[in-house]
ZAMARGU-4260 file (C-alpha; in steps of 0.2 Angstrom, whole numbers, plus 5000, padded with zeros to 4 digits):
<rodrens>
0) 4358/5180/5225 | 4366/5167/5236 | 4362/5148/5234 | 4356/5141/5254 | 4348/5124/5249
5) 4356/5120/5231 | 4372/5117/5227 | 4379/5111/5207 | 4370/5094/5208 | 4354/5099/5219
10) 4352/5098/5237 | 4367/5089/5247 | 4372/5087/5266 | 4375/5078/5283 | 4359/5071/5288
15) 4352/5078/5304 | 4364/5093/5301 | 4360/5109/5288 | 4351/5108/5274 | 4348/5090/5275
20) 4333/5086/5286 | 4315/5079/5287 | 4309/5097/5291 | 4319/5103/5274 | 4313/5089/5264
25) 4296/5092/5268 | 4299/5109/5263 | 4306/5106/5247 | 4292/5093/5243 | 4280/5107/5245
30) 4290/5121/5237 | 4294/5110/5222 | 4277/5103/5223 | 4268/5120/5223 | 4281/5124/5208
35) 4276/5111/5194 | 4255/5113/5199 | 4255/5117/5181 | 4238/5115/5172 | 4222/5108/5177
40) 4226/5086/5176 | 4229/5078/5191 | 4250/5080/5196 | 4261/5066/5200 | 4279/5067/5206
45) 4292/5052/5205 | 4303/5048/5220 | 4317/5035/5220 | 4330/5032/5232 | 4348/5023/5235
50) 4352/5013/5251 | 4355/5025/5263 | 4348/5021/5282 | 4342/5039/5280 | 4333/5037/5262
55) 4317/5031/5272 | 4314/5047/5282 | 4320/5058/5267 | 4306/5050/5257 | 4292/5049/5271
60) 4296/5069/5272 | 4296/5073/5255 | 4280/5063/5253 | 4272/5072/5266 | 4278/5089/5257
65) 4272/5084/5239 | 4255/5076/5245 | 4251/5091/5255 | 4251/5102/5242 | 4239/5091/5232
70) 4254/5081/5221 | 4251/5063/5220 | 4268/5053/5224 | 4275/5036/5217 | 4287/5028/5226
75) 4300/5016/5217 | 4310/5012/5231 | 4330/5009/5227 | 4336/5014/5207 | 4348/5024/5200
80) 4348/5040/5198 | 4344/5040/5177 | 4329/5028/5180 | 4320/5042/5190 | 4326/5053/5176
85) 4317/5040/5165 | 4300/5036/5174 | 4296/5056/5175 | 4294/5054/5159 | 4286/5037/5157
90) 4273/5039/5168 | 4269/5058/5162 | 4276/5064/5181 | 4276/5083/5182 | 4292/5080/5192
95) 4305/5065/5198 | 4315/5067/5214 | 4331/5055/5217 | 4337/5053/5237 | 4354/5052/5236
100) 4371/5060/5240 | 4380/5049/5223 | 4396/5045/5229 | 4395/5053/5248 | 4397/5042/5263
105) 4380/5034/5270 | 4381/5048/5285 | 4377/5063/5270 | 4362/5060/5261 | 4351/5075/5244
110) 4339/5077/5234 | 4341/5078/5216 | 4325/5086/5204 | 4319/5082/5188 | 4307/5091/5178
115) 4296/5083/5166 | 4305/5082/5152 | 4318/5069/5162 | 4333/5084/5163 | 4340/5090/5179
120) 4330/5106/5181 | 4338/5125/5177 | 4345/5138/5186 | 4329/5149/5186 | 4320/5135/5192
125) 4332/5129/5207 | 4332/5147/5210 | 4312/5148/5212 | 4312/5132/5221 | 4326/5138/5234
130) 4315/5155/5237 | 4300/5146/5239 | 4308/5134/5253 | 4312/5149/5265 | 4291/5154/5264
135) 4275/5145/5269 | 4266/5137/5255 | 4246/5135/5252 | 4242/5119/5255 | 4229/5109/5247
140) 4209/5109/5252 | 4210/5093/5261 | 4197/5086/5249 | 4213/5087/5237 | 4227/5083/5248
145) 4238/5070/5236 | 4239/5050/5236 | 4255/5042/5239 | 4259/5023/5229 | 4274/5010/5227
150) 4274/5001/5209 | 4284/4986/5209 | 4288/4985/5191 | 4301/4999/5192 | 4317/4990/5190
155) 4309/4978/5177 | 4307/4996/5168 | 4322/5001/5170 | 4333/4986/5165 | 4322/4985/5147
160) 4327/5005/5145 | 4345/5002/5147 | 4347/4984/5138 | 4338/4996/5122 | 4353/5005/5121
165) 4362/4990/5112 | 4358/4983/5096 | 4349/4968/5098 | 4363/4956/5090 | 4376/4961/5102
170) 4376/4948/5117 | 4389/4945/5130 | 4391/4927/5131 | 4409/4928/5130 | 4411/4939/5144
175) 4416/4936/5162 | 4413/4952/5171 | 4416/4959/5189 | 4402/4970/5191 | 4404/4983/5209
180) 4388/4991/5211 | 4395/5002/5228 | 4380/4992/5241 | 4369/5006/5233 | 4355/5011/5221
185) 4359/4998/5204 | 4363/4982/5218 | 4348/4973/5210 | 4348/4982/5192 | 4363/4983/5184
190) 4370/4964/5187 | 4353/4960/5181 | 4354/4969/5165 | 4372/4961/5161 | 4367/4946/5167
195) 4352/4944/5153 | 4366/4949/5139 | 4372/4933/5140 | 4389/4938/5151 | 4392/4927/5167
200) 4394/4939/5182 | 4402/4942/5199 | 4396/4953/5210 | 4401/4967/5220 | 4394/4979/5231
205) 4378/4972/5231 | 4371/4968/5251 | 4368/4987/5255 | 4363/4986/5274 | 4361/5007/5275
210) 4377/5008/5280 | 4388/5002/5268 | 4385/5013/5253 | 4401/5018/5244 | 4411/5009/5260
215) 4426/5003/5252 | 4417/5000/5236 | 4412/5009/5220 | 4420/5019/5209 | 4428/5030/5220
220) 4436/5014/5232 | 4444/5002/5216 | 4455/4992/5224 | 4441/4978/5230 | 4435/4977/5212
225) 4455/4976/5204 | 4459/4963/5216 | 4440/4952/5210 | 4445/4955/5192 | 4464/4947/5195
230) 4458/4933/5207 | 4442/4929/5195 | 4453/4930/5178 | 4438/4941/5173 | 4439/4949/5155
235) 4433/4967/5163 | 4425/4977/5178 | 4416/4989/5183 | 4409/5001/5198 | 4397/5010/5199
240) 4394/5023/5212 | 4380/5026/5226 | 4367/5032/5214 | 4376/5022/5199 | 4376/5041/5187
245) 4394/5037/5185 | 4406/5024/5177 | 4426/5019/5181 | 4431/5001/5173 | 4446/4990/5176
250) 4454/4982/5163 | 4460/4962/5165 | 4476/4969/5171 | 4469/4978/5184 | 4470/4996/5178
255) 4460/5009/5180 | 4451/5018/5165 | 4445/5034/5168 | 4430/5045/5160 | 4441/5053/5150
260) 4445/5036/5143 | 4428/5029/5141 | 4423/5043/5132 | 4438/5043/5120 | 4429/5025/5116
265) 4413/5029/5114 | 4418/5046/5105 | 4427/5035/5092 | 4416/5021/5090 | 4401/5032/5087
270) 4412/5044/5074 | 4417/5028/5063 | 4396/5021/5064 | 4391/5040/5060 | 4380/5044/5074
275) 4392/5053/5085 | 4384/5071/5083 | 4391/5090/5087 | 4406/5084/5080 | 4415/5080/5096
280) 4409/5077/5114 | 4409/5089/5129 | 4419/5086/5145 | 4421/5098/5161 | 4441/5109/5163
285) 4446/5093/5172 | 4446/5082/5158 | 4464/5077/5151 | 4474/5088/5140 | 4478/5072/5130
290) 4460/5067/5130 | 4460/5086/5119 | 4476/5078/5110 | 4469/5064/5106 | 4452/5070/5098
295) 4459/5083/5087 | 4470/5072/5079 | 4452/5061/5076 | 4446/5075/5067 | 4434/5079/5084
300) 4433/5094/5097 | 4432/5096/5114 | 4421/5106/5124 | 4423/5112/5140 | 4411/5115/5154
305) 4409/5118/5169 | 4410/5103/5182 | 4394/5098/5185 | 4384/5083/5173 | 4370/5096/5173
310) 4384/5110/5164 | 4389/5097/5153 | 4371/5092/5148 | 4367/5112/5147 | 4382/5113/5134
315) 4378/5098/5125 | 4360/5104/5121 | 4366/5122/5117 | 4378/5112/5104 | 4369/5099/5099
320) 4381/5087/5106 | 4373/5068/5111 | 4388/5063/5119 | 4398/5072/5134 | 4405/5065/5152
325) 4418/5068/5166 | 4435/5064/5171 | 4427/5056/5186 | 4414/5045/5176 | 4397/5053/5173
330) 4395/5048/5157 | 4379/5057/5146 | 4372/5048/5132 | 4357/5057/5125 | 4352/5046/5111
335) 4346/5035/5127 | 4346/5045/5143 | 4342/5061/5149 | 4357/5061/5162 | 4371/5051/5166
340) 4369/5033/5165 | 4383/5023/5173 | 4375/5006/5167 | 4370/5011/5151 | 4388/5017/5146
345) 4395/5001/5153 | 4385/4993/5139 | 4392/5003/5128 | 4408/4997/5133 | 4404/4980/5135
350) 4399/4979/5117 | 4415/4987/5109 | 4423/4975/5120 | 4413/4961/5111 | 4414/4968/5094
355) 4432/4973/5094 | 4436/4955/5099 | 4453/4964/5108 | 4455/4962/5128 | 4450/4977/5139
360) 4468/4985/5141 | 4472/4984/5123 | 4454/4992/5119 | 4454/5006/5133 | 4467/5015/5136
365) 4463/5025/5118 | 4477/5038/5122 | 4491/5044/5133 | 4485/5055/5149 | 4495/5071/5149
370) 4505/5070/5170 | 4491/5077/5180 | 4487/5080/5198 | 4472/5086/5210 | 4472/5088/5228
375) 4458/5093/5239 | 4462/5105/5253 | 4447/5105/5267 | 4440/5121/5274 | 4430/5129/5285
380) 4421/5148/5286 | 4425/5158/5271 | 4432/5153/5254 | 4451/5153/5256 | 4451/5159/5237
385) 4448/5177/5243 | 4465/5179/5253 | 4476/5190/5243 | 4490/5179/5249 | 4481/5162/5238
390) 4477/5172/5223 | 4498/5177/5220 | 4502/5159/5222 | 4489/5154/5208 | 4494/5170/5197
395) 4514/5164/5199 | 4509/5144/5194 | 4497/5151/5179 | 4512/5161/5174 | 4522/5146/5177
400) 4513/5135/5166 | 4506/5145/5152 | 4509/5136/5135 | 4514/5120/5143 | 4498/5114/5152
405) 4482/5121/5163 | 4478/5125/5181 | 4461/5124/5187 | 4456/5130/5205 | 4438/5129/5211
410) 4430/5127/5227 | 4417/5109/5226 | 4398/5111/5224 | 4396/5097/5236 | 4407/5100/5251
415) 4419/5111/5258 | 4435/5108/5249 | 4445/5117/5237 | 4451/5105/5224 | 4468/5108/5215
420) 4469/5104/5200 | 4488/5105/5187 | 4493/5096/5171 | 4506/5098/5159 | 4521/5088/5149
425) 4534/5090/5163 | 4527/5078/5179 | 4537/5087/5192 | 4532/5104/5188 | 4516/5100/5187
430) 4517/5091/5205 | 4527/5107/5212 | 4514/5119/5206 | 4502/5109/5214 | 4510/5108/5231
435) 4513/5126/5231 | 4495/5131/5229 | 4490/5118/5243 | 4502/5125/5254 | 4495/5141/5251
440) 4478/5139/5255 | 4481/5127/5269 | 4490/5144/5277 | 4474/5152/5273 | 4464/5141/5280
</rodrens>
């Protein structure tokens, strides 16, 4: 069956367009609502939000939704996405809701579900969920219709949670640290939180105005945040993205470490104090060849996934892996979060850095990145994949490359693109396959 409303991380889209209205969210809020009514206590839901001009209407209609199916709401205003993931199972929610479209322009805006337990819910629920949006739900007597509250204590919550992640000794006094928080859901939270370790702090990113979310900042827009940590002769920074799931740092140099390379960190540090578990990590098919390299000769695997947090946290739970990540920066830490947790692994890093006593570009850049390339290729109407034309281009460059790297093609879960993705030892081939692949589906297109 066919997915309408989800996508690999929840419910995504332009707002006002599609999926992603008032009208839908209420539906959701019902469906999801009518969902969880699960034994006979009183049922709450959690719902945060980033900084999106459309985040106030997206969470008056899901209210609305979850209230009229008799589901009490708590409102927590702007927080990351993990510290939703977190309250849901603070405040014994039956269910926590994130508004946001993570690294999206302000102009797209989603929903993102929790169940209980703080994990991103499962196929068969999304699945349940997503027929129960497309019928009319029973609503509550109105003696039962839901109450609806903000608490204000939230972020106070949230920045203890995440400051628990580090031994109490470690502090960051010694640290100065440009800290890009994308104008969007950790603007308050995370410089707080780095700020109380003791580090001294520039700020990034941090005057959202429901526009400016992800505009030229964040992890996905680096070159603001390498030009602070030149100017400022900062020791290390780091962005965060719109809903702050996801990590990129910049070294004192001004180079950018990736996921791959944080995780090579985090990996290794946990391995040599004995608490890395699963012997290895998981990472998605994007994730380097010599990130691969570089663990095996560690004595540690690699799994591969799926690209989605939510496939890498399915594998990790199958595995009994407590860490695993992406290339592009979601970082999942389960000894201290339930999803990815951009500020949370940026204290892990933090505290390496401290403990090492090396600088960033000597600590980070744990192995050498094997020449790879990804370009997107934006479509329309049906998948260009399924042109016969596509599909012999892909079989000649798998052909091409077999032995000597790894071709991954897939259509994004979150808009329509094809992404294009080569690596291998040889840089040029590796940049030709690519090209000739684009080529091919742009033809298609």
């Amino acid at each position: 069956m066919g997915r309408k409303f989800f996508g690999t991380d929840g419910i995504r889209g332009r707002t006002n367009e599609g999926v992603m209205t008032a009208a839908t969210a209420m539906r959701v809020g019902q469906a999801a609502g009518r969902h969880f009514l699960r034994g006979d206590h009183r049922h709450r839901v959690v719902i945060g939000k980033d900084t999106r001009l459309s985040g106030y209407m997206m969470e008056s209609a899901l209210v609305a939704g979850f209230t009229s199916v008799g589901m009490d709401v708590v409102m927590t205003g702007p927080l990351p996405t993990p510290a939703i993931a977190l309250l849901a199972r603070e405040l014994r929610a039956d269910l926590g809701v994130m508004i946001s479209a993570s690294h999206n322009p302000f102009e797209d805006n989603g929903i993102k579900l929790f169940g209980p337990d703080g994990f991103k819910l499962s196929d068969q629920d999304e699945m349940a969920i997503e027929t129960a949006i497309q019928t009319d739900q029973e609503l509550a007597p109105s003696g039962d219709i839901g109450r609806a509250r903000r608490i204000e204590d939230a972020r106070g919550r949230y920045i203890h949670a995440v400051k628990a992640s580090l031994p109490e000794h470690i502090r960051f006094d010694s640290l100065k640290i440009v800290v890009d928080c994308a104008n969007g859901a950790a603007y308050e939270v995370t410089p707080s939180a780095i700020w109380e370790l003791g580090a001294r702090v520039i700020t990034l990113g941090v005057n959202p105005n429901g526009r400016n979310i992800n505009d030229g900042v964040g992890s996905t827009s680096l070159a603001a945040l390498k030009q602070a940590v030149i100017a400022e002769g900062a020791d290390i920074g780091i962005a965060l993205d719109g809903d702050a799931d996801r990590l990129i740092v910049i070294d004192e140099k001004g180079q950018t470490v990736d996921g791959d390379q944080i995780m090579a960190l985090i990996a290794t540090q946990m391995a040599q104090s004995g608490k890395l578990k699963g012997g290895g990590i998981v990472a998605t098919v994007m994730s380097n060849l010599g990130l691969e390299r570089y663990l095996e000769s560690q004595g540690l695997t690699l799994e591969r996934s799926k690209v989605g947090d939510r496939y890498v946290l399915e594998k990790m739970r199958a595995g009994g892996f407590n860490v695993g990540g992406e290339q592009s920066g979601h970082m999942i830490m389960l000894d201290h979060a339930t999803t990815g947790d951009g500020t949370i692994a940026a204290l892990q890093v933090l505290g390496a850095l401290v403990q090492s006593g090396k600088k960033a570009s000597e600590l980070l850049h744990m192995f050498d990145p094997v020449p790879q390339l990804l370009k997107n290729v934006r479509y329309s109407g049906a998948s260009p994949l399924d042109n016969a034309a596509v599909q012999q281009v892909i079989a000649n460059a798998e052909a091409e490359l077999a032995g000597k790297g790894r071709l991954v093609i897939r259509a994004s879960g979150t808009e329509p693109l094809i992404r294009v993705m080569a690596e291998g030892d040889d840089a040029e081939q590796v940049h030709a396959v690519v090209d000739r692949i684009c080529d091919a589906v742009e033809k298609a297109v």
